[in-house]
C-alpha positions in Angstrom: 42.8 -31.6 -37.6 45.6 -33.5 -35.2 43.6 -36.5 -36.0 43.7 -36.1 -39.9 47.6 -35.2 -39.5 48.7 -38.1 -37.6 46.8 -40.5 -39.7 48.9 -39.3 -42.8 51.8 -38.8 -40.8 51.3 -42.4 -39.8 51.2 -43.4 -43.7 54.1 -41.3 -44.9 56.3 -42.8 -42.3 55.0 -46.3 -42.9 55.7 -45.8 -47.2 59.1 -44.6 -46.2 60.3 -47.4 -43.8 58.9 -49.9 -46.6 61.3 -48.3 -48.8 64.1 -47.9 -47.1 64.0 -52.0 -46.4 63.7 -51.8 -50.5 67.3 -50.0 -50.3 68.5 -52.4 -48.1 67.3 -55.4 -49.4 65.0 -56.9 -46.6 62.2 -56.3 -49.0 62.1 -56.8 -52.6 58.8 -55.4 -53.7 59.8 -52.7 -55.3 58.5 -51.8 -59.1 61.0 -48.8 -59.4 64.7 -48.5 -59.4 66.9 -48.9 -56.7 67.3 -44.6 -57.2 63.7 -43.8 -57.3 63.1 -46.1 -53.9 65.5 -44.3 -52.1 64.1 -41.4 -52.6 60.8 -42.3 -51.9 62.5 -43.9 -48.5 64.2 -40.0 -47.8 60.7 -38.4 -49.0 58.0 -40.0 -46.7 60.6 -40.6 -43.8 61.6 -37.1 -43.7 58.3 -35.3 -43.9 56.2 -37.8 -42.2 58.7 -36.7 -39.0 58.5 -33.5 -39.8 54.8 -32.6 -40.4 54.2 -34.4 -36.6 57.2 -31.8 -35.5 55.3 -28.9 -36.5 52.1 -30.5 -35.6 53.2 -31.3 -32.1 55.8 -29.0 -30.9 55.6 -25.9 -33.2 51.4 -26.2 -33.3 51.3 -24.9 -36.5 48.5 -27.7 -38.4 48.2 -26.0 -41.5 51.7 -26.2 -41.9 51.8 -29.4 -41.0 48.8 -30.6 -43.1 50.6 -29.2 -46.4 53.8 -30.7 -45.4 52.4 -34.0 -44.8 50.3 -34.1 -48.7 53.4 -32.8 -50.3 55.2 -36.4 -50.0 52.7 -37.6 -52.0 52.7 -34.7 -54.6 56.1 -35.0 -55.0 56.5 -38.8 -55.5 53.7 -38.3 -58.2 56.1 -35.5 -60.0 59.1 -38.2 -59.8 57.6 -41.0 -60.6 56.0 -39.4 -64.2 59.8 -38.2 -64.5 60.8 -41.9 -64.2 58.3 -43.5 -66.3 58.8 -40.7 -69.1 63.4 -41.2 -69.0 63.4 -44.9 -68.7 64.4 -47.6 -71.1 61.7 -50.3 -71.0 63.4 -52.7 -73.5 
């Protein structure tokens, strides 16, 4: 189960450096606007760090398992938000 959590730990925190570096301009890959990236950046960086907290210190890998998927739940939920209030013209 550690194995499976640091794996998506491991994405999470490696989808949120890529867009925090969209927010500061290093990178300019990004599809979505500059508002949307920056949460993604907060989103995956935050959770990725804090499923391997409760994974590692706190031992608690069901916890950590759900915390680790949510990222991904969420940025689905935001990004249909996104697509559904913005002006394509």
């Amino acid at each position: 189960m550690k194995f499976i959590i640091c794996i998506l730990s491991t994405l999470n925190i490696y989808f949120g450096v890529k867009n925090l570096l969209n927010v500061i301009h290093v990178l300019q890959d990004s599809k979505y606007s500059q508002g949307a990236t920056a949460i993604f950046a907060i989103l995956f960086l935050g959770m990725g760090g804090l499923g391997l907290y409760f994974s590692w210190v706190k031992n608690n890998d069901t916890l950590a398992l759900l915390i680790e998927i949510g990222p991904w739940v969420l940025a689905l939920v935001i990004l249909l938000f996104y697509m559904l209030t913005s002006n394509y013209q």
